[in-house]
MIDOSE-1310 file (N, C-alpha, C; in nm, 2 decimals, decimal comma, always signed):
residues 257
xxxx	-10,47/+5,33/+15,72/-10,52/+5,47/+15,74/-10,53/+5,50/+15,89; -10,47/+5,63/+15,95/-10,49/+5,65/+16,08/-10,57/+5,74/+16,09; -10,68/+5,71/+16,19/-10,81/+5,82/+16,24/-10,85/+5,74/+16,33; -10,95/+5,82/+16,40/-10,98/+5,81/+16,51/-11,09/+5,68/+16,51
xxxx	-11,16/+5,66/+16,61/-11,31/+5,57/+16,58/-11,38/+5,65/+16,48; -11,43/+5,72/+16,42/-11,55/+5,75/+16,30/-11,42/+5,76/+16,21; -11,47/+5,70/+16,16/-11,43/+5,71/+15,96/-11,40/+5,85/+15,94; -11,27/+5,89/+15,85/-11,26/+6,04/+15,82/-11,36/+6,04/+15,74
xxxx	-11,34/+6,20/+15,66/-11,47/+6,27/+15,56/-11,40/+6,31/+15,48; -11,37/+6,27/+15,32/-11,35/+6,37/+15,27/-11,48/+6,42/+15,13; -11,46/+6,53/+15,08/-11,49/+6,57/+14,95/-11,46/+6,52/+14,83; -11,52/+6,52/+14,74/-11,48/+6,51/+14,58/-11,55/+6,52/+14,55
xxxx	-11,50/+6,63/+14,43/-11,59/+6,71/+14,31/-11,56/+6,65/+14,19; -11,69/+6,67/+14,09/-11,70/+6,63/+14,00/-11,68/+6,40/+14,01; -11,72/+6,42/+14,10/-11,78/+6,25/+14,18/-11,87/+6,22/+14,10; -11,93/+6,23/+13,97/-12,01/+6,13/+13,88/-11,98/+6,07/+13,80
xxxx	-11,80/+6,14/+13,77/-11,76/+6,05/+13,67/-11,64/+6,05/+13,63; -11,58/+5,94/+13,56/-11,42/+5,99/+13,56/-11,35/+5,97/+13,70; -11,26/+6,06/+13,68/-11,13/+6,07/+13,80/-11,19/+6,06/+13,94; -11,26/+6,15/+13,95/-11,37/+6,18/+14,06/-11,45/+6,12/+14,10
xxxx	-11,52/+6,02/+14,03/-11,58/+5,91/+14,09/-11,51/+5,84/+14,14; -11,44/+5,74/+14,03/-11,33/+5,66/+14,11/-11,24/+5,69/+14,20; -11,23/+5,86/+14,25/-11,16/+5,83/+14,33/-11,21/+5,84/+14,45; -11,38/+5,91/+14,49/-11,46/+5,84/+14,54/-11,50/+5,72/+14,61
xxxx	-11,50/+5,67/+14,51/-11,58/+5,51/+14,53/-11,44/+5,45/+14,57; -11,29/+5,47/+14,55/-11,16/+5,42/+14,63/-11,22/+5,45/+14,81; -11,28/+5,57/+14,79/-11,24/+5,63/+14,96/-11,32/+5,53/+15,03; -11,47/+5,54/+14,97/-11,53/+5,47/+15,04/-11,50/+5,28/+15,08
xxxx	-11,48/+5,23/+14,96/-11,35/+5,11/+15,00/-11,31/+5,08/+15,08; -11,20/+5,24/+15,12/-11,07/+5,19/+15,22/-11,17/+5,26/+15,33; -11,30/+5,24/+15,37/-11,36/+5,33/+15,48/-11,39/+5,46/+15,55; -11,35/+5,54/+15,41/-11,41/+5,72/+15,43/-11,51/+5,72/+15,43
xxxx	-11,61/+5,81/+15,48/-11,70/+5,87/+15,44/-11,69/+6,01/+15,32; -11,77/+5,98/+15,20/-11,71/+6,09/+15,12/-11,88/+6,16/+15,06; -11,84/+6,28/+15,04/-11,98/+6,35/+14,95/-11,91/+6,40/+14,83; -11,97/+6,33/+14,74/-11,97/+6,32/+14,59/-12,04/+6,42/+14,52
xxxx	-11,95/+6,52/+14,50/-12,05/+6,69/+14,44/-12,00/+6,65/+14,31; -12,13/+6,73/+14,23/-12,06/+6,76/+14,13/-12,24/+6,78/+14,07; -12,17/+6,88/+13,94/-12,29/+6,99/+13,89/-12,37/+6,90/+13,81; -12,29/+6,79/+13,76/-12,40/+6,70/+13,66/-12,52/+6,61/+13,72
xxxx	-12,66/+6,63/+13,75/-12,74/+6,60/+13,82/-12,75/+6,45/+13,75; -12,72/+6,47/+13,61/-12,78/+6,32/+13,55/-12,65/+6,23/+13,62; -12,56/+6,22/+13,62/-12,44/+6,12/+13,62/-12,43/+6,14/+13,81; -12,49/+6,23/+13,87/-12,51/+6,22/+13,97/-12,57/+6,11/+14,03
xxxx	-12,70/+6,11/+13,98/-12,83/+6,03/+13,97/-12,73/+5,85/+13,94; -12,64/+5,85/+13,89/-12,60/+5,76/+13,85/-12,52/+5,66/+13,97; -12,43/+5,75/+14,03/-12,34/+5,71/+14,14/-12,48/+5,71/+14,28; -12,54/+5,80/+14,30/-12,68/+5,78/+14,39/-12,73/+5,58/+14,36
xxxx	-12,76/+5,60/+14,25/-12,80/+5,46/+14,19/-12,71/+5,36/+14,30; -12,58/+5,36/+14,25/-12,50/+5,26/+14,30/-12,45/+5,23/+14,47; -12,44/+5,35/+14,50/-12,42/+5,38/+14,62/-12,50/+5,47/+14,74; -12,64/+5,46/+14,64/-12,73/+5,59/+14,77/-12,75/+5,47/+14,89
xxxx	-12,76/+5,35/+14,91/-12,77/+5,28/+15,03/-12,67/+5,26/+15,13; -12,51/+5,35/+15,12/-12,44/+5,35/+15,18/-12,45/+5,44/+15,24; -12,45/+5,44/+15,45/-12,45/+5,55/+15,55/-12,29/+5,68/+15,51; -12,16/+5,59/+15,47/-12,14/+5,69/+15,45/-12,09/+5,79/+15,32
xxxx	-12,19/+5,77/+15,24/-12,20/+5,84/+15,14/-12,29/+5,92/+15,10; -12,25/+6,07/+15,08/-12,33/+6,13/+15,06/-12,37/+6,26/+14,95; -12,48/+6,30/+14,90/-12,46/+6,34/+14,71/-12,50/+6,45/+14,72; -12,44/+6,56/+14,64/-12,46/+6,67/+14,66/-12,46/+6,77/+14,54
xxxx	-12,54/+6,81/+14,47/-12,52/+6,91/+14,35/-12,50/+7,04/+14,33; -12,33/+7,05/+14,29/-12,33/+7,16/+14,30/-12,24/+7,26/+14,20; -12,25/+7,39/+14,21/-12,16/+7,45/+14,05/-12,02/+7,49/+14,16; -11,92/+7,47/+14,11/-11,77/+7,47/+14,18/-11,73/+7,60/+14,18
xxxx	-11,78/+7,67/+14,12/-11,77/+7,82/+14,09/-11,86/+7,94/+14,13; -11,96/+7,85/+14,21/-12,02/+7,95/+14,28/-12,01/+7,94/+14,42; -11,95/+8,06/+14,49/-11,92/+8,05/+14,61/-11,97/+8,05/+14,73; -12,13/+8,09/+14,72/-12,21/+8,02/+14,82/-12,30/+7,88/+14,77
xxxx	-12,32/+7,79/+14,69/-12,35/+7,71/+14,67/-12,20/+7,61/+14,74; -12,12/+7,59/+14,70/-12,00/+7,58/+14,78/-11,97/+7,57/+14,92; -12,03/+7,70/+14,98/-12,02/+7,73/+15,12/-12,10/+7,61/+15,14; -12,28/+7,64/+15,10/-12,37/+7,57/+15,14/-12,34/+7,39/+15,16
xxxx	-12,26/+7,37/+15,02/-12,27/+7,22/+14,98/-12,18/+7,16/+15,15; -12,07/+7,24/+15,13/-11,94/+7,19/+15,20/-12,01/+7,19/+15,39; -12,09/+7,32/+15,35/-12,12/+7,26/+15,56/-12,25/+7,18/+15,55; -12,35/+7,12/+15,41/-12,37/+7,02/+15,44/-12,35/+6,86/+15,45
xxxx	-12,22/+6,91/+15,36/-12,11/+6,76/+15,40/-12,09/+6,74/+15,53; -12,03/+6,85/+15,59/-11,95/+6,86/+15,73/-12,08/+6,79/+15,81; -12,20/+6,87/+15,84/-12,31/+6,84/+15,91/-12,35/+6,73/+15,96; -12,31/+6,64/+15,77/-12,43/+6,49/+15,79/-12,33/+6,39/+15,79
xxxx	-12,17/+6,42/+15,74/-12,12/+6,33/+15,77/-11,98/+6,35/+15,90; -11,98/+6,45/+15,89/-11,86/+6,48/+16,04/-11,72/+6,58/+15,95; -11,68/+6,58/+16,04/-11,56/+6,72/+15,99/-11,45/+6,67/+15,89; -11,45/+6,76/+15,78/-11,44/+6,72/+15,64/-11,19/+6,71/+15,69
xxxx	-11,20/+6,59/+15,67/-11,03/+6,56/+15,65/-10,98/+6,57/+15,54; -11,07/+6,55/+15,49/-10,97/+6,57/+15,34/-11,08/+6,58/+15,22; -11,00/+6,65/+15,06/-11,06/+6,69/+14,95/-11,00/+6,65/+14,82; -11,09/+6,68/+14,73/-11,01/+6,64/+14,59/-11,08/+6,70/+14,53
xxxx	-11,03/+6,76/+14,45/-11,08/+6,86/+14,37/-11,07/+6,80/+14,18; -11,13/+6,72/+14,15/-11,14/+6,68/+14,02/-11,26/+6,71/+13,92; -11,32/+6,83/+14,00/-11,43/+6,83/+13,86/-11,35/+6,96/+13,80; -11,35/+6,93/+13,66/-11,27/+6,99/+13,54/-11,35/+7,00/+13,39
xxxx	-11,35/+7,09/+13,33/-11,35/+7,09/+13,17/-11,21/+7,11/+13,09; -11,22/+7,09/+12,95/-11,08/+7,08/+12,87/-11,14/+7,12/+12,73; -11,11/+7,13/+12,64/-11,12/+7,16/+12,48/-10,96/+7,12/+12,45; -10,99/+7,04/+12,33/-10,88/+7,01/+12,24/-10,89/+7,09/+12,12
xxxx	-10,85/+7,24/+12,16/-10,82/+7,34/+12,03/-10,70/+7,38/+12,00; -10,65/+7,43/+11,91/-10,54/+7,52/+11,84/-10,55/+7,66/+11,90; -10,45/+7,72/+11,93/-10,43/+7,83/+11,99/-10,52/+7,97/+11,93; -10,49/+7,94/+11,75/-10,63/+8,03/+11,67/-10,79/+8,02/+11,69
xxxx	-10,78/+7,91/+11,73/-10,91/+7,83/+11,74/-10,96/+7,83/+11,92; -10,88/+7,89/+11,99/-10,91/+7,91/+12,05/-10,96/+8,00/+12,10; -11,16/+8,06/+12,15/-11,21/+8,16/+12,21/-11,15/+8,21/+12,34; -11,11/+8,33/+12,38/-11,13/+8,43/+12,52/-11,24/+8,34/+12,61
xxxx	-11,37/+8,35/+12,54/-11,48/+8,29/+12,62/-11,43/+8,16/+12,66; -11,39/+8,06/+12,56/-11,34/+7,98/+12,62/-11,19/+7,95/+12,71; -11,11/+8,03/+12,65/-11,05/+7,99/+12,77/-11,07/+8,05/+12,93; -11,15/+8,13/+12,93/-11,21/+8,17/+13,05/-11,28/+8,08/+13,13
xxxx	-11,36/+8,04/+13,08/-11,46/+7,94/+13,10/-11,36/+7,81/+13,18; -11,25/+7,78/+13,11/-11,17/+7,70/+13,12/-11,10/+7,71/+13,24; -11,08/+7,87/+13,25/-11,01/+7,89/+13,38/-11,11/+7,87/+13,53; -11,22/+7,91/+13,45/-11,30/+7,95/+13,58/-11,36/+7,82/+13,67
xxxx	-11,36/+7,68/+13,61/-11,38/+7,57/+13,62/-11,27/+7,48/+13,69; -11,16/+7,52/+13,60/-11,05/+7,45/+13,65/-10,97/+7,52/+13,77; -10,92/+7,64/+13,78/-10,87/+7,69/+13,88/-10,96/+7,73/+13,98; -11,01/+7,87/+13,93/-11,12/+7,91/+14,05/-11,21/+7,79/+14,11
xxxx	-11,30/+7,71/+14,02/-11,37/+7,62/+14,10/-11,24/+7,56/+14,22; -11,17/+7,53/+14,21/-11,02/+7,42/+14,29/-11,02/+7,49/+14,43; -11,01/+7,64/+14,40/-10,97/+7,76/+14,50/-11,06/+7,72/+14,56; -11,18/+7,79/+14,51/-11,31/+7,79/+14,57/-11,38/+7,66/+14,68
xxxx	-11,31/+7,55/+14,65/-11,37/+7,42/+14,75/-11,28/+7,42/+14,84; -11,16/+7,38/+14,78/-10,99/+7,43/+14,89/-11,05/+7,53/+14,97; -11,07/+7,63/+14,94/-11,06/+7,76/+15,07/-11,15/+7,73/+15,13; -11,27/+7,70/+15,11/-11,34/+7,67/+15,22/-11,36/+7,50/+15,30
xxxx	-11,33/+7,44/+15,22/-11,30/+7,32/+15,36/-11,18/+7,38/+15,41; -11,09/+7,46/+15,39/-10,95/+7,45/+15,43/-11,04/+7,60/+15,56; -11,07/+7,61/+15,58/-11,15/+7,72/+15,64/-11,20/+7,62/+15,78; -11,29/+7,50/+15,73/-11,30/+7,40/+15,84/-11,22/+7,37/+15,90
xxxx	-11,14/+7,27/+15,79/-11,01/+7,21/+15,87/-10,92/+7,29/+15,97; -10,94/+7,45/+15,92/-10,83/+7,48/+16,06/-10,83/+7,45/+16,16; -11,03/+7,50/+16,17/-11,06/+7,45/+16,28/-11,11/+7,37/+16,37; -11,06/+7,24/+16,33/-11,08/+7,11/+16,35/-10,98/+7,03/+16,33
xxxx	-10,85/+7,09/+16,28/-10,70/+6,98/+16,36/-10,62/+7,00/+16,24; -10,67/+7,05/+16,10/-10,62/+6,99/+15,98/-10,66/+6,90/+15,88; -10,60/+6,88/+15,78/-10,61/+6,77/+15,69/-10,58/+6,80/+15,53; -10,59/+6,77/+15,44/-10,54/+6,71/+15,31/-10,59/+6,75/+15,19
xxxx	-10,60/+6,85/+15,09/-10,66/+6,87/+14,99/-10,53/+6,85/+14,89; -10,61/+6,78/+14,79/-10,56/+6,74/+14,68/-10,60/+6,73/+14,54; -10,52/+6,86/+14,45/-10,60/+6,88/+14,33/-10,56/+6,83/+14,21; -10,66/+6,74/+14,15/-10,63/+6,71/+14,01/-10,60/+6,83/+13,88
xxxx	-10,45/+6,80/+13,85/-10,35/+6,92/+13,75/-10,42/+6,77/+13,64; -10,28/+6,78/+13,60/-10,22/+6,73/+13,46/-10,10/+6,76/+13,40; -10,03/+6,62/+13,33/-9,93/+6,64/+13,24/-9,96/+6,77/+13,18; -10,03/+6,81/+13,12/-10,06/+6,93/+13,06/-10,07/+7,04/+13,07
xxxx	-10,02/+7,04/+13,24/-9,99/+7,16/+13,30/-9,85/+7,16/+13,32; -9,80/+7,08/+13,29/-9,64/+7,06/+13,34/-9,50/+7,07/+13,15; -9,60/+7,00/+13,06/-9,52/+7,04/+12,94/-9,59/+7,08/+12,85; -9,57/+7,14/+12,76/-9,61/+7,21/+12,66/-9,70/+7,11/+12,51
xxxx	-9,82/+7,08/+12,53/-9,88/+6,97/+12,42/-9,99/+7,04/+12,32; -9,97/+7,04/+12,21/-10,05/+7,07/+12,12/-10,20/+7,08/+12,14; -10,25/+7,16/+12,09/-10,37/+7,19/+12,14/-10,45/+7,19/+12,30; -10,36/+7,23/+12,35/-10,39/+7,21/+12,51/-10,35/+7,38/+12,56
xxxx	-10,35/+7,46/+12,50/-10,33/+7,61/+12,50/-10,41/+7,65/+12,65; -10,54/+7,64/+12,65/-10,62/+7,68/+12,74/-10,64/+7,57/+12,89; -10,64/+7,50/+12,81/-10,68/+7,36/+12,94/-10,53/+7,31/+13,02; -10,41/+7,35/+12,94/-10,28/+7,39/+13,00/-10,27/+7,46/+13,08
xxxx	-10,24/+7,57/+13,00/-10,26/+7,68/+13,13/-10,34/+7,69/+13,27; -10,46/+7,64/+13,26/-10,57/+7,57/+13,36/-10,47/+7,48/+13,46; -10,45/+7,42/+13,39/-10,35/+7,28/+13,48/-10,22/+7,39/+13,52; -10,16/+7,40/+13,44/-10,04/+7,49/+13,51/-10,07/+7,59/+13,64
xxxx	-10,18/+7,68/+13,60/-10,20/+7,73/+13,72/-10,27/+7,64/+13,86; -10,31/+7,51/+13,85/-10,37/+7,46/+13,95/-10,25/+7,38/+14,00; -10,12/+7,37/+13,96/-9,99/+7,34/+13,99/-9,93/+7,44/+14,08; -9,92/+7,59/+14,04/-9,88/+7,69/+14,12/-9,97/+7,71/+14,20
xxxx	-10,08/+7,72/+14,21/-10,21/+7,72/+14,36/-10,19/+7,62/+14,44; -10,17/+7,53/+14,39/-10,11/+7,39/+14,52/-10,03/+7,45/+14,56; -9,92/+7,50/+14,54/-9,74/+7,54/+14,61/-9,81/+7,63/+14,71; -9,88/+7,74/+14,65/-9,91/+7,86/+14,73/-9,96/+7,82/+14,84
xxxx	-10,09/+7,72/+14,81/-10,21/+7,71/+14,94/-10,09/+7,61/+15,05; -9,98/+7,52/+14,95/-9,96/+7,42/+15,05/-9,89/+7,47/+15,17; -9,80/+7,64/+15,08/-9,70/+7,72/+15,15/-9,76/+7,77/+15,32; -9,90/+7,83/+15,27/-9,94/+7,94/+15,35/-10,01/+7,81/+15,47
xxxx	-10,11/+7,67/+15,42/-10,17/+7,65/+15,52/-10,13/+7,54/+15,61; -9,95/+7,53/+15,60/-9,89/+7,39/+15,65/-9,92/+7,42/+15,78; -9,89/+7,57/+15,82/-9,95/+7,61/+15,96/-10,05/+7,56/+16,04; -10,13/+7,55/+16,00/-10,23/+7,50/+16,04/-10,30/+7,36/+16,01
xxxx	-10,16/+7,27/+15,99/-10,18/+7,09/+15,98/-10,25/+7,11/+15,86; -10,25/+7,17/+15,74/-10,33/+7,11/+15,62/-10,25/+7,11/+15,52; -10,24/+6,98/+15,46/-10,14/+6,96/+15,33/-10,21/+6,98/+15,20; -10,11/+7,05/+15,10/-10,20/+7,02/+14,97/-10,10/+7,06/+14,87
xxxx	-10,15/+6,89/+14,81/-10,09/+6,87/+14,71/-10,19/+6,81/+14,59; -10,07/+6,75/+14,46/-10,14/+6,78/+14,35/-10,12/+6,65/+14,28; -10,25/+6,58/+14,19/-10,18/+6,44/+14,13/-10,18/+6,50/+14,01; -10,08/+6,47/+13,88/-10,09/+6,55/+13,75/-10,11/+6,40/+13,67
xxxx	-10,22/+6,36/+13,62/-10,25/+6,24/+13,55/-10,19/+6,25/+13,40; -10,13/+6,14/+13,34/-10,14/+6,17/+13,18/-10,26/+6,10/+13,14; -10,24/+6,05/+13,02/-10,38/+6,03/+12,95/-10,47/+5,92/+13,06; -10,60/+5,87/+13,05/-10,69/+5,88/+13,16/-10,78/+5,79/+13,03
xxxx	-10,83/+5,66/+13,04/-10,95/+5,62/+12,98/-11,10/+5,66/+13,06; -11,12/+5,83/+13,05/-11,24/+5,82/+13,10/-11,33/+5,91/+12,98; -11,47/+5,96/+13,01/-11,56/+6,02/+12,90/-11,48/+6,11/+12,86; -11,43/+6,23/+12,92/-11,39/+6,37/+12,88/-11,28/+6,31/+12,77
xxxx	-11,16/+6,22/+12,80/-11,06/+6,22/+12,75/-11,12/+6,12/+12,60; -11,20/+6,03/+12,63/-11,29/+5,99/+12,49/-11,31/+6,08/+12,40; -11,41/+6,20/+12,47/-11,48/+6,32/+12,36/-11,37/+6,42/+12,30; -11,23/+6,41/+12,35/-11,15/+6,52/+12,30/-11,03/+6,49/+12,23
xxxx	-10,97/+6,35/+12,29/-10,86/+6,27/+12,18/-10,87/+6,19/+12,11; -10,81/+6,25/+11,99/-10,85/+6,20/+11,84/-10,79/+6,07/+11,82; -10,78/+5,99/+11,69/-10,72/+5,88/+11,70/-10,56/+5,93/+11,68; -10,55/+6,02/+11,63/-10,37/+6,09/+11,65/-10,35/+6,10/+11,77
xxxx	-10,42/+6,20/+11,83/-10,34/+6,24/+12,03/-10,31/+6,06/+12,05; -10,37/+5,98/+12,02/-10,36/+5,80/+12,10/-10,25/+5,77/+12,05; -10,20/+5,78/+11,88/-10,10/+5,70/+11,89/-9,95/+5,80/+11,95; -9,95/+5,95/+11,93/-9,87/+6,01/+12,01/-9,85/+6,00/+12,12
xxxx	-9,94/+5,99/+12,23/-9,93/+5,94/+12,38/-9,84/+5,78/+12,37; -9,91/+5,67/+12,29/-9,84/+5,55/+12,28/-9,69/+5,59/+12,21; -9,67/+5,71/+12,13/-9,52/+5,67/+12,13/-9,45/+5,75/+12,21; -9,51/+5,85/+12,28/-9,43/+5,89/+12,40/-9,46/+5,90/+12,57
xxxx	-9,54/+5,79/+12,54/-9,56/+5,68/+12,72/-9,48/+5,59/+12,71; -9,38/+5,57/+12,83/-9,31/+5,44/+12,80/-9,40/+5,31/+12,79; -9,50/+5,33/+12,98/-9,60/+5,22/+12,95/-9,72/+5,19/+12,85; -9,72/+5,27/+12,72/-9,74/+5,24/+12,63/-9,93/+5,26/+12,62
xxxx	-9,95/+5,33/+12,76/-10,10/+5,26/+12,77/-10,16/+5,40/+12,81; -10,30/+5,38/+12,82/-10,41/+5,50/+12,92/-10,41/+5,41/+13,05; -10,39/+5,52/+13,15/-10,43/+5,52/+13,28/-10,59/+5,42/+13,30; -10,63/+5,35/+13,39/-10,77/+5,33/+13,46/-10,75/+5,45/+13,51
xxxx	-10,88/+5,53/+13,57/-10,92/+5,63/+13,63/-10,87/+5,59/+13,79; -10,89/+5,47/+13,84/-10,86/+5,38/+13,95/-10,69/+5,38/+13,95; -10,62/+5,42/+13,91/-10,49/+5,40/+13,92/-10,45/+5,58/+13,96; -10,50/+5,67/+13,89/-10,54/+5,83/+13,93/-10,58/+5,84/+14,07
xxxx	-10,67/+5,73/+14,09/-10,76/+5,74/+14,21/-10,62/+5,76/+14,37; -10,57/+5,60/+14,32/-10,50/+5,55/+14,39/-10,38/+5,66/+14,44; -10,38/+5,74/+14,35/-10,27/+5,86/+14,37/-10,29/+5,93/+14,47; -10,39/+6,02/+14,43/-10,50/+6,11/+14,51/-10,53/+6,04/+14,70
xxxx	-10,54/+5,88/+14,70/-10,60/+5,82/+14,85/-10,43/+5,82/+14,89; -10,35/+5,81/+14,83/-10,19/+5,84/+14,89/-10,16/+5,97/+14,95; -10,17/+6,03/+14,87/-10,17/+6,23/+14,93/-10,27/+6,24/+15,04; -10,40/+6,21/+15,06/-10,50/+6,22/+15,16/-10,44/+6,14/+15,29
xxxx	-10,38/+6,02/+15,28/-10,35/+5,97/+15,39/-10,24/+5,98/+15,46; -10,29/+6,05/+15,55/-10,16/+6,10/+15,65/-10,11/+5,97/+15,70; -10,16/+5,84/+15,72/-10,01/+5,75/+15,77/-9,91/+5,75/+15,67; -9,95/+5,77/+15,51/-9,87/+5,74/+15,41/-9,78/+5,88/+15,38
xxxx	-9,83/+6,00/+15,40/-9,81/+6,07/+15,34/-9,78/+6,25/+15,42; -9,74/+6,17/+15,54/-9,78/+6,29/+15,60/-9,71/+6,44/+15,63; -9,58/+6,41/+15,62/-9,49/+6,48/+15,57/-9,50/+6,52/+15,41; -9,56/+6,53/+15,33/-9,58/+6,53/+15,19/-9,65/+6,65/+15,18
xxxx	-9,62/+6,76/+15,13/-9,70/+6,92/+15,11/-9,64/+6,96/+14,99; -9,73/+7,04/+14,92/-9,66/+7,13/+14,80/-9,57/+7,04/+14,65; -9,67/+6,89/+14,65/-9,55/+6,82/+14,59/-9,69/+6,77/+14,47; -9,63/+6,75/+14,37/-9,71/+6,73/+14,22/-9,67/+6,60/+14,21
xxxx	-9,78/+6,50/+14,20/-9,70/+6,38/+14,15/-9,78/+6,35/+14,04; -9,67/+6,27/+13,93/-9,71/+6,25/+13,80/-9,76/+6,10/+13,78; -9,88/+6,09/+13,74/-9,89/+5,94/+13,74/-9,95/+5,95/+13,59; -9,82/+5,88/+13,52/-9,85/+5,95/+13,34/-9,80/+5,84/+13,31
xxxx	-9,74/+5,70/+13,36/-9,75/+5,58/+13,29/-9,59/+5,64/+13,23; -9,50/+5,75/+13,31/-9,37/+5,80/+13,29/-9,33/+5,91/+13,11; -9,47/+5,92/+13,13/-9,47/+6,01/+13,02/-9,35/+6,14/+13,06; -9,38/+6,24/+13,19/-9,33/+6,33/+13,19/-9,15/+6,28/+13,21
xxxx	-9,09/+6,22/+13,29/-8,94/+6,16/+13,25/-8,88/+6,12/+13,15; -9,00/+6,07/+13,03/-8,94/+5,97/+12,93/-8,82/+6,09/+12,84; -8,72/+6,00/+12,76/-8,64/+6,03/+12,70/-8,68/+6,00/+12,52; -8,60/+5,99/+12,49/-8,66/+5,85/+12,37/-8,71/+5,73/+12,39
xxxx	-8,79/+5,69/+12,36/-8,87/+5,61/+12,40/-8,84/+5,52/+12,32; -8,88/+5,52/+12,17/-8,87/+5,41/+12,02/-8,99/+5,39/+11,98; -8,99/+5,32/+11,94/-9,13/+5,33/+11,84/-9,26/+5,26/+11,87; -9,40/+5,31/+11,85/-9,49/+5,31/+11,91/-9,54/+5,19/+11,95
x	-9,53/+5,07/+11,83/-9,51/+4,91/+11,88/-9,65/+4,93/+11,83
């Protein structure tokens, strides 16, 4: 990792659980300082638990979708731990519905979490970073933004457009030393993906994952601390990478085993 003497800073939302924790608790590891937002005060309370004795970690509750809670959260990241280098944008909702069965309300809801919240943190650390040298936002998509899966109507689309907002933001703010790119995970052993895939979506994924398996959240994570780190990645803007266990390449695969 290259930076200066103080530890960089980054963000991550929806840091209580899932993707976002782990990829959290990665940063802190390889010696970030990171503030761990995210709206669920109980699973908040949880990662506080584990980690409130660490200087550089720090917890913050907040809704991704509201834009001065946001403002507020992000300059008191910047404040207590130093100028924010990089982000990750993983707090998300999903529904596993049928396109009939799919509400307006919900897929709104769906959008306004998954995209708008994404925008909403992006634009304003990316508002810091100008002015402080640059750096790295990186938003959790999905397989499911990239091909067409059953019951994923709404939470697709969600992903698909957080695929096209990466290109755009990566297009407009290269100018200004800030990269942003996108990890698109396939399946994922964490809570959300427990409450929504059935014992069918598992063996379908197992017959069309080659590696046959669910992601650790820690292996997503690992994606995400690659895009953030400019010695690794620094030249790297506007680029989606799939860490689906080769779901999105696969051809025929054979049989589920």
């Amino acid at each position: 990792m290259s930076h200066a003497s103080k530890p960089p800073v980054a963000i991550v939302t929806g840091a209580g659980s899932g993707i976002g924790r782990a990829t959290a608790e990665l940063l802190l590891d390889k010696g970030w300082h990171v503030a761990f937002l995210d709206l669920d005060t109980t699973t908040l309370a949880s990662v506080l638990a584990d980690h409130g004795g660490k200087p550089g970690a720090r917890f913050i509750a907040v809704d991704v979708v509201d834009e001065a809670g946001v403002a507020k959260a992000v300059g008191e990241a910047e404040c207590a731990l130093g100028p924010i280098k990089g982000v990750v944008n993983s707090a998300g909702i999903a529904a596993n519905k049928p396109v009939f069965d799919t509400s307006a309300e919900m897929f709104r809801r769906i959008l306004d979490v998954n995209v708008v919240g994404s925008f909403v943190v992006g634009r304003e650390a990316a508002r810091r970073m100008q002015a402080t040298g640059g750096g790295a936002i990186v938003n959790i998509a999905s397989i499911s933004g990239i091909r067409g899966s059953k019951a994923r109507v709404a939470y697709g689309a969600s992903k698909g457009a957080v695929i096209t907002m990466t290109k755009v933001m990566a297009t407009e703010l290269a100018e200004f030393g800030i990269r942003v790119n996108a990890v698109a995970p396939g399946p994922v052993e964490t809570a959300m993906v427990r409450a929504h895939h059935t014992a069918e979506d598992r063996l379908l994924y197992g017959r069309f994952t080659p590696m046959r398996r669910y992601a650790e959240p820690r292996e997503i994570a690992a994606g995400a601390l690659f895009l953030l780190d400019e010695s690794q990645s620094s030249f790297v803007t506007g680029e989606i990478l799939a860490v689906d266990g080769g779901y999105r390449g696969a051809g025929l695969v054979g049989d589920a085993g």
